[in-house]
N, C-alpha and C positions, 0 to 999 in steps of 0.2 A: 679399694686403695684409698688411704686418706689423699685428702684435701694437700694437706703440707705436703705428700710424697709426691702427689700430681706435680704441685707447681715446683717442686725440686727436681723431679725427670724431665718436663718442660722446657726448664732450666738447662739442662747440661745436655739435652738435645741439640741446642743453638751451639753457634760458637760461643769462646769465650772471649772476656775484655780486650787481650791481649791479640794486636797483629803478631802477624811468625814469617821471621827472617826464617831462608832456606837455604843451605849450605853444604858442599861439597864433601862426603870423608874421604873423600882420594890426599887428602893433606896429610892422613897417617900411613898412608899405603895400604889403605884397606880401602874395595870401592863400597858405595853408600851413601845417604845423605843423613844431615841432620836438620831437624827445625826447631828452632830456636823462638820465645818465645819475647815478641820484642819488648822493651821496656819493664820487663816482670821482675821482681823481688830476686835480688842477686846474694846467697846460689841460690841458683833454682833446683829441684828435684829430678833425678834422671830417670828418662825411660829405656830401656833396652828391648829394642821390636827384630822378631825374629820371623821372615815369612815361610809363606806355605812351600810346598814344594816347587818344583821350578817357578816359582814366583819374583817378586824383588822389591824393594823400599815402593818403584813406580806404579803399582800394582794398591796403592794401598795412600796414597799421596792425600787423599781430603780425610781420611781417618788418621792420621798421623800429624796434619795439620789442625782437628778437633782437640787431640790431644796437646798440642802444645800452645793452643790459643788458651788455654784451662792453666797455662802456668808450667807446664813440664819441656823442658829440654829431651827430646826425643832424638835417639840414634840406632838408624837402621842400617846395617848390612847389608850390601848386594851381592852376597856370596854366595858357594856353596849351592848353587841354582842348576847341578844338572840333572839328568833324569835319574840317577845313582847317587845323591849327595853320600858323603861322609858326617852322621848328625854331631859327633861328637867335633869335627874339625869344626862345623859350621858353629855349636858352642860355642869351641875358643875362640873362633873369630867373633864373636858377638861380644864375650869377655874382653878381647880385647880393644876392640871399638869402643867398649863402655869405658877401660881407663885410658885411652887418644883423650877422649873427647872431657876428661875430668880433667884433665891438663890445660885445655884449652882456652881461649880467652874466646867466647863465639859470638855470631851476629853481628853486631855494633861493635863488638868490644865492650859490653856492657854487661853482661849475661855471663856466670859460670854456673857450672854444674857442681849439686852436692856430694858430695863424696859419702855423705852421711844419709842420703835420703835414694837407693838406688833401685828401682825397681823393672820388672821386666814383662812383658807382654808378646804375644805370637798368636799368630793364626795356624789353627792344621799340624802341620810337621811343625813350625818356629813353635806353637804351645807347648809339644812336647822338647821339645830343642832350649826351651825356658825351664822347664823341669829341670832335665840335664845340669843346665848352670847352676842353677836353684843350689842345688846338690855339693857343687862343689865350691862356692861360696856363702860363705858366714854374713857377707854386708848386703847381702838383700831384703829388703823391707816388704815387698809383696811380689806378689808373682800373678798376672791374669794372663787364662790359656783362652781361648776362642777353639770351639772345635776340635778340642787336638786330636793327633793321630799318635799313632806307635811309632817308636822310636828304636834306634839297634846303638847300644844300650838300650835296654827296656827304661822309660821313664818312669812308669810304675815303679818298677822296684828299687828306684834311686827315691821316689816319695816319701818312702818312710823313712827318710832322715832328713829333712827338712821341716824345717819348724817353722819360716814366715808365712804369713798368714796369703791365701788363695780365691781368687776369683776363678772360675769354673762352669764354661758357661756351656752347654751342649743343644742339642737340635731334636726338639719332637720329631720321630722317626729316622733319624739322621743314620747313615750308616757307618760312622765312628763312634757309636752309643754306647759297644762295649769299649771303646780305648779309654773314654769320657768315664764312665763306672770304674774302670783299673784306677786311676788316677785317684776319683774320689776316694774309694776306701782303702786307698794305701798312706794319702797322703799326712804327714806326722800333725801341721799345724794345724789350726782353724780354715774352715774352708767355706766359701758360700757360693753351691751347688745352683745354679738356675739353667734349668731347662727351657728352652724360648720357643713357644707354639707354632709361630711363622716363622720360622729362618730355615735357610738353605745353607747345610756347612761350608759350600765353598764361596755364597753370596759377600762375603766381607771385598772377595776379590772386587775392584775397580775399573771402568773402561770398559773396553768392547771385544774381550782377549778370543771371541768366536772367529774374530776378524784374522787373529794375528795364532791363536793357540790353540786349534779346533780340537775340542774337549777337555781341556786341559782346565777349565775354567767355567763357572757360571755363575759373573753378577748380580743382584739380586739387593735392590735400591732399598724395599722394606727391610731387609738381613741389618745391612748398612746402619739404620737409623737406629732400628734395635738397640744393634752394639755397642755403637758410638756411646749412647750414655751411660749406657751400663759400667762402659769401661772407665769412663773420665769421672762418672760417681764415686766408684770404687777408690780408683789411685788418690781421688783429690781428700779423700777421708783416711784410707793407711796411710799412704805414701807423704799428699803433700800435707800433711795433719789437721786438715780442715772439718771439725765435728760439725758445721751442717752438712753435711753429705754422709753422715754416720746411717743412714739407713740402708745405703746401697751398700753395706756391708753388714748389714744383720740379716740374717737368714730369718729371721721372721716377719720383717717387712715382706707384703707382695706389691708386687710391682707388675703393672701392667702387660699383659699378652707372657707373664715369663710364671710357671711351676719353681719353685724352690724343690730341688730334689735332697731327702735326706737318706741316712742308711736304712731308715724302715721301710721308707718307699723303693730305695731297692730289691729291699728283702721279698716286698710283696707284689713285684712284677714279675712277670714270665718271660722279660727278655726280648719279648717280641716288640720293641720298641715302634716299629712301622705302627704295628694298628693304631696309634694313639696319636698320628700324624695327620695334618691336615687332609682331604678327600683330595686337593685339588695334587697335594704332595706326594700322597699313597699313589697316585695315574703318573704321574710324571716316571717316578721312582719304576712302578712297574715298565714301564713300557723301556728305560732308557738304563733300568739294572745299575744306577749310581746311587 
């Protein structure tokens, strides 16, 4: 890994310049929050965060807050959270949380959101649930999935019409490896594929949910740190059009502890994704069949 990419991941590891007001969307009639990026270049760039399955915006709060300390006005949804969601209603409901909140005057009153810079983000089921939207709107600038999983709409098969460009991030051994592969080579735009060595797919989740959602969830602080930059590199180079951060969207930069997965490397695995997973992940995995 060069020098310059070291201290650019480094970089968007940390927070960023900006503090982040946090705000209510119960104002549109939809529950949710948003974080807003205090004092930052007005409009700022919108995110649209879509969570895992019975998840929710709380579940995800200092990752949500990395990303909007980086410049983006972030709105998450706390919908659509039962154990049967609807992926399609919880979409619309993220579309429309995303034009509430481009109406809005937020934070301070200081801060709008651009109507011209709109991009979307999810973990798990919200990755694929980001698809979906993807699909059916023209004004999104990038799309990053974390882990995703299948979707009813099939996500996959709504990819290949979709032309903004993708972040794609999957789990050595991870067992949504094949929903991660659909996605890849369905998806129409430019895409950059990384597979991340350490990470546990449902680790992005936040807190202590053993306490509160016994299996339902497993945190996982290195997952976290992973992500976090990976994600705010990405956005801050499509989305908010900042080219020093253009590396965390080229697929031939490597980037620490992550594989760039391309179609040839899929061509020439056997699927058997586990073996190629950490020893300590390959024992966990066996013993607890997640």
């Amino acid at each position: 890994m060069a020098t310059k990419t070291k201290e650019l991941l480094n970089k968007v590891n940390r927070r960023g310049p900006y503090g982040v007001d946090t705000g209510d969307l119960g104002f549109t009639g939809t529950p949710g929050a948003v974080f807003v990026p205090r004092d930052a270049p007005s409009p700022a760039p919108l995110v649209g965060f879509a969570h895992d399955w019975t998840k929710g915006p709380r579940d995800y709060v200092d990752t949500l807050k990395h990303l909007a300390s980086w410049g983006f006005v972030v709105v998450a949804p706390a919908t659509d959270r039962s154990p049967r969601p609807n992926h399609q209603h919880f979409a619309d409901h993220l579309s429309a949380a995303i034009e509430d909140v481009l109406q809005a005057r937020l934070g301070r009153g200081t801060v709008r959101a651009d109507p011209r810079r709109i991009g979307l983000a999810g973990h798990g089921l919200g990755g694929g649930v980001c698809a979906l939207l993807a699909s059916q709107r023209t004004d999104i600038e990038a799309v990053a999935m974390v882990f995703p999983t299948e979707t009813v709409p099939d996500a996959a098969d709504r990819a290949i019409t979709i032309d903004a460009p993708a972040l794609l991030l999957s789990a050595s051994g991870g067992v949504h490896a094949e929903d991660a592969k659909a996605l890849h080579l369905a998806w129409r735009g430019p895409i950059v594929h990384r597979r991340l060595e350490k990470a546990i797919e449902t680790g992005l989740v936040e807190g202590a949910p053993l306490l509160k959602y016994v299996g339902l969830a497993d945190p996982d602080r290195r997952t976290q740190r992973a992500v976090r930059p990976l994600l705010a590199g990405y956005l801050l180079t499509t989305l908010a059009g900042d080219d020093t951060y253009s590396v965390f969207a080229d697929p031939e930069e490597k980037l620490k502890d992550t594989v760039t997965v391309t179609d040839q490397l899929l061509d020439d695995e056997d699927g058997d994704l586990v073996a190629g997973a950490p020893p300590l992940l390959r024992l966990v995995k066996s013993v607890t069949g997640t």
